[in-house]
MARBA-3410 file (N, C-alpha, C, O; in Angstrom, 1 decimal):
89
98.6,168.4,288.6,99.6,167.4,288.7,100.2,167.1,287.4,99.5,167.1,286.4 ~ 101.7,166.8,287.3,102.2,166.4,285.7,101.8,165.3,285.2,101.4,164.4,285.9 ~ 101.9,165.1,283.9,101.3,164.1,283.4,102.6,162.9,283.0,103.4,162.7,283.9 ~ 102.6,162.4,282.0,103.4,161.0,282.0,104.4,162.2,281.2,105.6,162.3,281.5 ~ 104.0,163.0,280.4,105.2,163.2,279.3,105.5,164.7,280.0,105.6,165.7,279.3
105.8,164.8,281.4,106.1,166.2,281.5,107.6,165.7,282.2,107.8,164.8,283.0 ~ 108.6,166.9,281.4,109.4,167.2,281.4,110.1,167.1,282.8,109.3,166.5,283.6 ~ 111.1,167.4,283.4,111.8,168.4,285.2,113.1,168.5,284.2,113.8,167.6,283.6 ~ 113.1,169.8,284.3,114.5,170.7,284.1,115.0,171.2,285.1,114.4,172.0,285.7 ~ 116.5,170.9,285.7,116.7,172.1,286.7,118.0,172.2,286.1,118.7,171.4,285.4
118.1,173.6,286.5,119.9,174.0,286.0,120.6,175.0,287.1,120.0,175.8,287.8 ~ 121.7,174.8,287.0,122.8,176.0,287.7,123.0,176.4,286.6,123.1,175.7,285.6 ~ 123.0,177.7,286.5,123.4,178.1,285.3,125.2,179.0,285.5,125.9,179.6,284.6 ~ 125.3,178.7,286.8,126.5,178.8,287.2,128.0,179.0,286.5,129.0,179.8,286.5 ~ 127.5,177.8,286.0,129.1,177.3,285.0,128.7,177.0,283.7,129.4,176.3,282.9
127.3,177.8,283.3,127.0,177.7,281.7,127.6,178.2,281.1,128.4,179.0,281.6 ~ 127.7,178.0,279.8,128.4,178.4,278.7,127.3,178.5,277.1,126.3,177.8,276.9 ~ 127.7,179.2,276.4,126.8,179.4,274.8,127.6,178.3,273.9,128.8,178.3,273.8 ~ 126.8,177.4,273.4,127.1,176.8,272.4,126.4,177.3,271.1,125.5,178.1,270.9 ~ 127.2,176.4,269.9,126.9,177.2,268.7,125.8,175.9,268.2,126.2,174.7,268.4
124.6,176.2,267.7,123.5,175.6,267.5,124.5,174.0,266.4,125.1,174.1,265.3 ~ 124.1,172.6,267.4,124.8,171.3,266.9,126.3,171.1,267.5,127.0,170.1,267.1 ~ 126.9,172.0,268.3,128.0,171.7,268.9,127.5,170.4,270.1,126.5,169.8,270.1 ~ 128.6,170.3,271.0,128.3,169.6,272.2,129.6,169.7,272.6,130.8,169.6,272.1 ~ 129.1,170.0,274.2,130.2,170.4,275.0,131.3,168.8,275.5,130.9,167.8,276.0
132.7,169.3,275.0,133.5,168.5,275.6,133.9,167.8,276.7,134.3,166.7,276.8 ~ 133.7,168.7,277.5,133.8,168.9,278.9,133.0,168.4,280.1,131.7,168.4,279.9 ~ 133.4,168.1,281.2,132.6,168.1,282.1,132.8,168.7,283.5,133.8,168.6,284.2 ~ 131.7,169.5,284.1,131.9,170.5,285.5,130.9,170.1,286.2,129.9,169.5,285.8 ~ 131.1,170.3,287.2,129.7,170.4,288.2,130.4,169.7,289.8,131.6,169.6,290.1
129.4,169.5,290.5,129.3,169.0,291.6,130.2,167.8,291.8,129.3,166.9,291.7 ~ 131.4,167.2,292.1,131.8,165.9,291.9,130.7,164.8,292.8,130.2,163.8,292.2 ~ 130.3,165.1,294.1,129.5,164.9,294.8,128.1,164.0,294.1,127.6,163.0,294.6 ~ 127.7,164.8,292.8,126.6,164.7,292.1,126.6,163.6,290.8,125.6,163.1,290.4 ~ 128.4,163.5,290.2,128.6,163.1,289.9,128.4,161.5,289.4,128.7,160.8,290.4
127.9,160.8,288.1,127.6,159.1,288.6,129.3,158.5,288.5,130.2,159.3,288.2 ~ 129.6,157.5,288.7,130.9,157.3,288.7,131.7,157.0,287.9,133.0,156.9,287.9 ~ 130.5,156.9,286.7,131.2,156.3,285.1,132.1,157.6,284.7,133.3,157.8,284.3 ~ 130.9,158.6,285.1,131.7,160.3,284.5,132.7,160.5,285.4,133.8,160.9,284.9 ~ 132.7,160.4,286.4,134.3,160.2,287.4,135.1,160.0,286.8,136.0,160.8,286.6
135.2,158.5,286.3,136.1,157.8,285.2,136.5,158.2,284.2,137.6,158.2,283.8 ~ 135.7,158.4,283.9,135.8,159.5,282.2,136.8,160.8,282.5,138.0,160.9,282.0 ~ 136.2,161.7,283.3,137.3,162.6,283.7,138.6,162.6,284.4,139.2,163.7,284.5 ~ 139.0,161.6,284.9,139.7,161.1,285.4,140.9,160.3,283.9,142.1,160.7,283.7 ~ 140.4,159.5,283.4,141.1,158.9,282.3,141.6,160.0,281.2,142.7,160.1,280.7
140.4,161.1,281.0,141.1,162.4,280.1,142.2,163.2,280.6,143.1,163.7,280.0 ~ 141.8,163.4,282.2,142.6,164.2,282.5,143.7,163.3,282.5,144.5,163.8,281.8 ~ 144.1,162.3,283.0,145.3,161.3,282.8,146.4,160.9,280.8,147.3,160.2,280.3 ~ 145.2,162.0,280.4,145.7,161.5,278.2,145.3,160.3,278.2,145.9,159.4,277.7 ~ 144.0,160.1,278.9,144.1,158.3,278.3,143.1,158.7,276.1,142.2,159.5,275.9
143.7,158.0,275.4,143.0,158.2,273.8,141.4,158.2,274.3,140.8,157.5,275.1 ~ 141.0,159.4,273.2,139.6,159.5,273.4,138.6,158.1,273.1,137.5,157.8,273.6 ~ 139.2,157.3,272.2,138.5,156.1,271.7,138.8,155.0,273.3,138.4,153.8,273.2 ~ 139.3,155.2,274.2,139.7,154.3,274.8,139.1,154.4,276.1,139.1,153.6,276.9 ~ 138.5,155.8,276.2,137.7,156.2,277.3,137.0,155.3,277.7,136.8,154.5,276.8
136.4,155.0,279.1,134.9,154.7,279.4,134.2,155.3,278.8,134.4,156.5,278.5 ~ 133.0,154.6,278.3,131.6,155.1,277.6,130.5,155.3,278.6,130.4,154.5,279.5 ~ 129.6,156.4,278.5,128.7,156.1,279.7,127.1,156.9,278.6,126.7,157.6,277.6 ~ 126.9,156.4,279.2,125.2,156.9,278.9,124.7,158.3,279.7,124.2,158.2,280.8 ~ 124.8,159.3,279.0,124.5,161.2,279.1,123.4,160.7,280.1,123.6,160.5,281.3
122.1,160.4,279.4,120.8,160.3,280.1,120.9,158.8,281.5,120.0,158.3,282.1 ~ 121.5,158.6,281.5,121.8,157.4,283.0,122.6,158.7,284.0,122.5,159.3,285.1 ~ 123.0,158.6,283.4,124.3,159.5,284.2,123.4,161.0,284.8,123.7,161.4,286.0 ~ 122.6,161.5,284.2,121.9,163.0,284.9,120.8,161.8,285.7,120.3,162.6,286.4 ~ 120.2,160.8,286.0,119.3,160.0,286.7,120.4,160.3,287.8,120.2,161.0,288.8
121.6,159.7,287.6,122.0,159.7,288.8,122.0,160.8,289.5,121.3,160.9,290.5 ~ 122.8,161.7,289.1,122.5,163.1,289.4,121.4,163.6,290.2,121.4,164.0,291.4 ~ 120.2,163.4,289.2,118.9,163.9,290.1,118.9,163.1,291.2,118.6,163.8,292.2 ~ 119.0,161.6,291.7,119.0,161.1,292.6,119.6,161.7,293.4,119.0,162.0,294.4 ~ 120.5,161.9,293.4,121.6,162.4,294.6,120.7,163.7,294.8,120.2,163.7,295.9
120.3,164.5,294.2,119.6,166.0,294.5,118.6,165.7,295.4,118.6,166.2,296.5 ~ 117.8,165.0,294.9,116.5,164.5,295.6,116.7,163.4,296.8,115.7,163.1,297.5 ~ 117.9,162.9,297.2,117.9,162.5,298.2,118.8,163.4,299.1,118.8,163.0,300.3 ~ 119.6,164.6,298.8,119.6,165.5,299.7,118.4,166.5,299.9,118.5,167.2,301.0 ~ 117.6,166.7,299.1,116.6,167.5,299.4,115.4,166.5,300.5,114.6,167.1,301.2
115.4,165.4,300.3,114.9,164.7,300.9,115.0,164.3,302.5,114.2,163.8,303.3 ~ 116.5,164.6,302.9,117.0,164.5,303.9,117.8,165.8,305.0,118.3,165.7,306.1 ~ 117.6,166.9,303.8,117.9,167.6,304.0,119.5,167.9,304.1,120.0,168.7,305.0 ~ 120.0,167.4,303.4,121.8,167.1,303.7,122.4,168.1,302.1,121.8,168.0,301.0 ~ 123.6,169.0,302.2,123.8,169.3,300.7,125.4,167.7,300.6,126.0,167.3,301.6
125.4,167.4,299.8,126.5,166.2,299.6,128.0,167.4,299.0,128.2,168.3,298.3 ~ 128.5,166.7,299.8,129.8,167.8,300.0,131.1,166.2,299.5,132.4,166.3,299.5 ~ 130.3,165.2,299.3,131.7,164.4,299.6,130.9,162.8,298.3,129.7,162.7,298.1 ~ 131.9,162.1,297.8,131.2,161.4,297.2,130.1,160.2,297.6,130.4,159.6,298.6 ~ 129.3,160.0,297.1,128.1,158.8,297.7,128.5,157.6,298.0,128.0,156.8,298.8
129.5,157.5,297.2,130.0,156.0,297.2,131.6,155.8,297.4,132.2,156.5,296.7 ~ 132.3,155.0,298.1,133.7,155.1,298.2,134.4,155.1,296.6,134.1,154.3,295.7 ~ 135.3,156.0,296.6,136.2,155.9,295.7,137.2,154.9,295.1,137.8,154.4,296.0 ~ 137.5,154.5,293.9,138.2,153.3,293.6,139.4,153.3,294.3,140.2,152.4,294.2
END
């Protein structure tokens, strides 16, 4: 059984890419479905030119909770999410 400090990694490695050791990727891909809504916004305002300083801020590590949630409640229900969780603004 895992203990308090263990780790869950999962990856598509699908749409990976090599970074150069202390980069960090610009960008964001994946699932919109999976997506939390802050990062919606975010991609949504870049793709629009909104100034990088003007963006929504979101929190990396909140944001993959959400993520996993959505996984684990389609694994849970057996459903793949094809559409977003929550109505769109």
């Amino acid at each position: 059984m895992p203990g308090a400090g263990t780790d869950l990694r999962i990856g598509d490695f699908g749409m990976a890419r090599r970074l150069s050791p202390g980069d960090r990727c610009a960008d964001v891909s994946g699932t919109r479905g999976y997506m939390a809504p802050e990062v919606l916004l975010w991609t949504q305002q870049k793709a629009a030119g909104v100034d990088p300083s003007q963006r929504v801020a979101y929190d990396e590590e909140k944001a993959d909770v959400w993520s996993l949630g959505v996984l684990l409640l389609g694994l849970k229900f057996g459903v793949q999410i094809r559409q977003l969780p929550y109505p769109p603004r």
